[in-house]
C-alpha positions in Angstrom: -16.6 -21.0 88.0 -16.9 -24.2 85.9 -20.0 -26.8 86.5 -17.9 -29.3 88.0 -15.3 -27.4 89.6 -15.0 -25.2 92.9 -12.1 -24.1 92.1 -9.2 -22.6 89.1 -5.6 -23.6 89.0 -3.8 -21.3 86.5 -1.0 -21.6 85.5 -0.8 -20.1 82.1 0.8 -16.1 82.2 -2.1 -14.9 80.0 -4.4 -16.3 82.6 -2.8 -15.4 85.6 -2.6 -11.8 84.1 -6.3 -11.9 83.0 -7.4 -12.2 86.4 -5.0 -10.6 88.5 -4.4 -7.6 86.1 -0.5 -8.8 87.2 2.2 -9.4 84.9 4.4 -12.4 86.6 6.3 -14.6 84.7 6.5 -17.5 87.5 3.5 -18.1 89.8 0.1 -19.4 90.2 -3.2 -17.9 90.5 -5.8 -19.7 92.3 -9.4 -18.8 91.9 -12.3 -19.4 94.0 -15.6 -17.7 95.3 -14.2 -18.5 98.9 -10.8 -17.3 98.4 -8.7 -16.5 95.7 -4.9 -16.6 95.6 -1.5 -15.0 94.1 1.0 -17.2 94.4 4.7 -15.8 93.0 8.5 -14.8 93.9 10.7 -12.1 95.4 11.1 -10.5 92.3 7.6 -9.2 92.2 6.9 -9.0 96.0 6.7 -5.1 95.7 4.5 -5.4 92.5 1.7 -7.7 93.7 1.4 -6.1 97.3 -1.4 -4.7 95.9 -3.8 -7.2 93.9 -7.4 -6.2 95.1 -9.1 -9.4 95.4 -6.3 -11.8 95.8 -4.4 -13.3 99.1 -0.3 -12.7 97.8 1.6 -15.2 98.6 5.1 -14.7 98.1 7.4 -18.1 98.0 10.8 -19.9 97.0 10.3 -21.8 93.7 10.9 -25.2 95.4 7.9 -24.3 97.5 5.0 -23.7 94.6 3.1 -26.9 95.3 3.6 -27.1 98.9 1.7 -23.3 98.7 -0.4 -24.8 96.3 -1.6 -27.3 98.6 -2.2 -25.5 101.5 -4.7 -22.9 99.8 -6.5 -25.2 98.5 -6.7 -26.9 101.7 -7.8 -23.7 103.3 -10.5 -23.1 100.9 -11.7 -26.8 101.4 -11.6 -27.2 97.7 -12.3 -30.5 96.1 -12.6 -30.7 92.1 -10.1 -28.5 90.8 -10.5 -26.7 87.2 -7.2 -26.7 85.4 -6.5 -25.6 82.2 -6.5 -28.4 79.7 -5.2 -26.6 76.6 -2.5 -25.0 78.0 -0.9 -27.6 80.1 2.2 -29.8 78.7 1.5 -33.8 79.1 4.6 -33.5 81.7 2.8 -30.6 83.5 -0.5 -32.2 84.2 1.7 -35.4 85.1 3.4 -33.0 87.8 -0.3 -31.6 88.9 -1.6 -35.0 89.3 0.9 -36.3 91.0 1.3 -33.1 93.5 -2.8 -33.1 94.0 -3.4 -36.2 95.1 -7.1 -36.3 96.3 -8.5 -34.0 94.7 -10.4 -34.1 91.2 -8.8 -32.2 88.5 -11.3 -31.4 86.0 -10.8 -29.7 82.6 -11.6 -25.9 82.4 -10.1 -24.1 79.4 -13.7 -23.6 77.8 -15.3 -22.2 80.9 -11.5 -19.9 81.3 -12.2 -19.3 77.4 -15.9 -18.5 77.6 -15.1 -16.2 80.3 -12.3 -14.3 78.5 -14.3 -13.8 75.6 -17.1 -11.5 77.3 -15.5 -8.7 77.8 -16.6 -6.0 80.9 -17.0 -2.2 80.4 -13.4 -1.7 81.7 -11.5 -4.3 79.2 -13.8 -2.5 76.3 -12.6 0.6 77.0 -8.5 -0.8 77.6 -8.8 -2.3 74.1 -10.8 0.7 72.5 -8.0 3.0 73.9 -5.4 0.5 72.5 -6.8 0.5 69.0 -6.4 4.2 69.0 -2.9 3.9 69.9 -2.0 1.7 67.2 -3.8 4.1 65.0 -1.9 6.9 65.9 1.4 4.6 65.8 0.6 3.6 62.5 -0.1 6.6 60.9 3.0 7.6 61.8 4.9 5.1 60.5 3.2 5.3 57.0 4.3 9.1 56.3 8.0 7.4 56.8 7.5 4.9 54.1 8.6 5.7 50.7 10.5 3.5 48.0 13.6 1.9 48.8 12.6 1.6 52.4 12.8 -2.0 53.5 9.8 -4.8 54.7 12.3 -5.1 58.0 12.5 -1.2 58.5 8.7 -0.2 58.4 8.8 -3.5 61.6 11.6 -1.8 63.2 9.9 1.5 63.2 5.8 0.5 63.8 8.2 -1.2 67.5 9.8 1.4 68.0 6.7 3.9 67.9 4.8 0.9 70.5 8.1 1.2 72.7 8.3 5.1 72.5 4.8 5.1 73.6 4.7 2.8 76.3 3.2 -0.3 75.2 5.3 -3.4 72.8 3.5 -5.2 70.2 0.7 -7.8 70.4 2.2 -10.2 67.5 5.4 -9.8 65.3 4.3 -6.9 63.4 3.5 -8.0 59.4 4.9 -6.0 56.3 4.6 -7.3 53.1 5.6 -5.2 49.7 4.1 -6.1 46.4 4.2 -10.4 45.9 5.0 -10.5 49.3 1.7 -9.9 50.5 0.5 -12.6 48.7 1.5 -14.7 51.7 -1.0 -14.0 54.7 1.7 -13.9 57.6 4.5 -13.0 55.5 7.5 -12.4 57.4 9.4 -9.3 56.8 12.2 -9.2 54.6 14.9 -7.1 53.0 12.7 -6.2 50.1 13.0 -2.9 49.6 9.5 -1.3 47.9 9.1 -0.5 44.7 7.0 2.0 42.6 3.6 0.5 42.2 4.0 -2.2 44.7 1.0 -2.9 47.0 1.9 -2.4 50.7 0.1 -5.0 53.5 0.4 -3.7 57.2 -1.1 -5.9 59.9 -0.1 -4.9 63.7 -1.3 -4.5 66.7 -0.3 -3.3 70.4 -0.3 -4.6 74.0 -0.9 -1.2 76.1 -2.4 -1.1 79.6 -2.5 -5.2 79.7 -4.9 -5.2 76.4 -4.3 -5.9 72.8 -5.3 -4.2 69.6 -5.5 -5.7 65.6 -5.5 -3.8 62.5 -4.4 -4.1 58.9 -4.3 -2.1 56.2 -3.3 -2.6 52.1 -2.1 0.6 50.1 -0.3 1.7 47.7 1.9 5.4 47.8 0.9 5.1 43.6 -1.5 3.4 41.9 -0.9 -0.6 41.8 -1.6 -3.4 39.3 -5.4 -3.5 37.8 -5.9 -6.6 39.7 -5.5 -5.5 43.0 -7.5 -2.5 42.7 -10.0 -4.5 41.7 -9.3 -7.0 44.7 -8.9 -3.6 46.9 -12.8 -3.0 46.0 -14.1 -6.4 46.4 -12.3 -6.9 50.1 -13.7 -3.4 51.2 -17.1 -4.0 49.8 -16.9 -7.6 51.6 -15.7 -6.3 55.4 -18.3 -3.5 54.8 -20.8 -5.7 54.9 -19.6 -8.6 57.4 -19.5 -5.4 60.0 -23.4 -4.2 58.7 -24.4 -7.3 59.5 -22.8 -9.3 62.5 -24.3 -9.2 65.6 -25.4 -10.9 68.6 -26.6 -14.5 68.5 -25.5 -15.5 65.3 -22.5 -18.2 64.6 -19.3 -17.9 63.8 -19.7 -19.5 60.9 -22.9 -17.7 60.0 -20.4 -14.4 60.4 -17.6 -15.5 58.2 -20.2 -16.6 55.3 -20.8 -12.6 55.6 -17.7 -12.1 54.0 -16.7 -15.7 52.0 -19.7 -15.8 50.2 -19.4 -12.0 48.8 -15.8 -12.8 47.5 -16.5 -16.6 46.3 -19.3 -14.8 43.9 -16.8 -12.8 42.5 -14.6 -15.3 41.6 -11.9 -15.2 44.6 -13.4 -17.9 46.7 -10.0 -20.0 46.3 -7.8 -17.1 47.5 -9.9 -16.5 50.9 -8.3 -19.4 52.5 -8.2 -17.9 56.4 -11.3 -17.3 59.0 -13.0 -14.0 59.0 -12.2 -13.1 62.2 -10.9 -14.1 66.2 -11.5 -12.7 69.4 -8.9 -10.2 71.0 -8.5 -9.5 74.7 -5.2 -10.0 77.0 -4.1 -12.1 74.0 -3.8 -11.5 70.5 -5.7 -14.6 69.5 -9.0 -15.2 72.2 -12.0 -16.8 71.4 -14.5 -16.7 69.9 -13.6 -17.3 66.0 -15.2 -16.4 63.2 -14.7 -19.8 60.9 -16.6 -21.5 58.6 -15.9 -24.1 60.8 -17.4 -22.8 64.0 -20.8 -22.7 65.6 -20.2 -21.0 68.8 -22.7 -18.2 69.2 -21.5 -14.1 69.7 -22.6 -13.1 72.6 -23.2 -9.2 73.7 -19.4 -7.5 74.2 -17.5 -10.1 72.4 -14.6 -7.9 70.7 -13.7 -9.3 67.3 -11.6 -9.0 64.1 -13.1 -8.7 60.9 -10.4 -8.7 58.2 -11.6 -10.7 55.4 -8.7 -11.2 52.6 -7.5 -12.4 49.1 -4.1 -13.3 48.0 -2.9 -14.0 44.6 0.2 -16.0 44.2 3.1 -13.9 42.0 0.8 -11.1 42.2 -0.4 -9.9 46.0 -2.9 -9.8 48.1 -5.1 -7.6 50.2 -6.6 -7.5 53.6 -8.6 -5.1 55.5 -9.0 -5.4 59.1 -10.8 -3.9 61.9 -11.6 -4.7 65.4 -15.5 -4.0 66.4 -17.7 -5.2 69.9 -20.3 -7.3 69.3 -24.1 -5.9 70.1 -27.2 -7.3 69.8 -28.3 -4.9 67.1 -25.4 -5.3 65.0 -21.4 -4.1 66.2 -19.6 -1.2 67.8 -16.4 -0.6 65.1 -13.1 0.9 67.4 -11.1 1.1 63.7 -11.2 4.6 62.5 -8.7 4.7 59.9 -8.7 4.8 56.2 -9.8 1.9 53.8 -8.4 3.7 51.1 -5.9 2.0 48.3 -4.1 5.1 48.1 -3.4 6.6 51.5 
């Protein structure tokens, strides 16, 4: 719970589904050591019966704050956490308004801080979902040969996420040849060509949890360059992962990586953070920036994907998703880093 507040007001889906393990797309979740709540509609009356931990409530639209009011009031709560980064300037308006008397305090960091460490359970979700896209991915890749579109390799890494039971955690990126020159290229009707690079970065939502991977290869053997840029992205990632761990910064993580690739002359083409955190949503804290100084902490789950990307040429990036321990971290990518897969 935050310093300041006795209670949590979510609002936010990704929230709501962080601590309920629910998937609602109207509702609140109040949280409290007292007492916490699950506030949502008909539609998922059947659903939520069961929400170890939570008091359902199950209500008309109209009737949210009204509901929201009386739990609070039940709990005797008095400084209510909200969540700051999420909330529109008209939503908070509405909160304010609706919570008269009681002190709404910002709590997106403490929600963020507590997202970020992740339990034994979530570890294993997102471990489990990393394998998944693995398997989906691979695939995927024995399907792509040239002529095949940027849009049809997308179409098929969904479909696979579908088939299996899960959807994906972002848009999934495919990028042939110049293309991948542009980080979150989106795909197109390019169809691939012989000797054209190939950039693959997806990810799935299974069980609730997310997973992050990407991949550059080539079915032949690609431009000098970017076998040479292949090399010098590996090489970097290789040793961000030997040496991250526990207590250091996230800036002190992503100079790992930038300063590898800036003294081999591609310092100007790194122009993204090393890495994010990765939990119920694709994008969690903590992040890996050169402009961050939050510490890593034991069981943080991260992306290491350093990159380079060339204008008119291509780019690669390499990706993986690792835990963080105090001795260094716990990789759940095992796929290959090869240029020719």
């Amino acid at each position: 719970m935050s310093k300041t507040a006795d209670v949590l007001v979510l609002f936010d889906e990704n929230n709501r589904n962080y601590f309920t393990r629910k998937e609602t797309s109207f509702g609140c979740v109040i949280v409290s050591e007292r007492e916490s709540f699950l506030i949502t509609d008909f539609r998922y009356a059947g659903y939520v019966k069961d929400c170890p931990g939570f008091t359902v409530e199950i209500i008309e639209a109209p009737a949210l704050y009204e509901t929201i009011r009386n739990c609070l009031s039940k709990i005797e709560a008095k400084a209510v956490g909200f969540e700051d980064d999420r909330l529109s300037y008209g939503d908070y308006t509405r909160l304010k308004s609706e919570l008269k008397g009681y002190s709404l305090c910002p709590a997106s960091s403490v929600i963020a801080a507590r997202r970020a460490v992740k339990t034994d359970d979530e570890i294993e979700r997102i471990a489990k979902s990393q394998i998944f896209n693995q398997v989906c991915l691979k695939k995927v890749i024995q399907q792509i040969k040239p002529g095949v579109t940027e849009r049809e390799i997308a179409a098929l890494i969904t479909y696979e996420y579908l088939r299996g039971g899960a959807k994906p955690s972002f848009d999934p990126i495919v990028a042939f040849g110049a293309n991948s020159a542009v980080p979150h290229h989106k795909p197109s009707s390019k169809k691939l060509e012989k000797g054209d690079v190939i950039l693959i970065d997806t990810g799935a939502v299974l069980d609730g949890y997310c997973s992050d991977m990407t991949r550059t290869f080539c079915l032949t053997e690609p431009c000098e360059e970017l076998v040479k840029v292949h090399a010098i992205v590996l090489e970097a990632q290789q040793y961000a992962l030997k040496y991250i761990r526990a207590g250091m910064t996230g800036r002190e993580a992503d100079s790992l990586a930038r300063e590898y690739i800036t003294a081999h002359g591609y310092g100007g083409q790194f122009g993204h953070s090393l890495g994010h955190g990765v939990g119920v949503e694709i994008h969690e804290a903590p992040r890996l920036s050169k402009f961050s100084d939050e510490a890593l902490v034991e069981n943080m789950i991260i992306t290491v994907e350093p990159g380079v990307y060339i204008d008119g040429v291509g780019g690669v990036r390499i990706e993986d998703m690792a835990v963080v321990k105090a001795d260094g971290v716990r990789n759940l990518t095992d796929f290959s880093k090869n240029i020719n897969l």
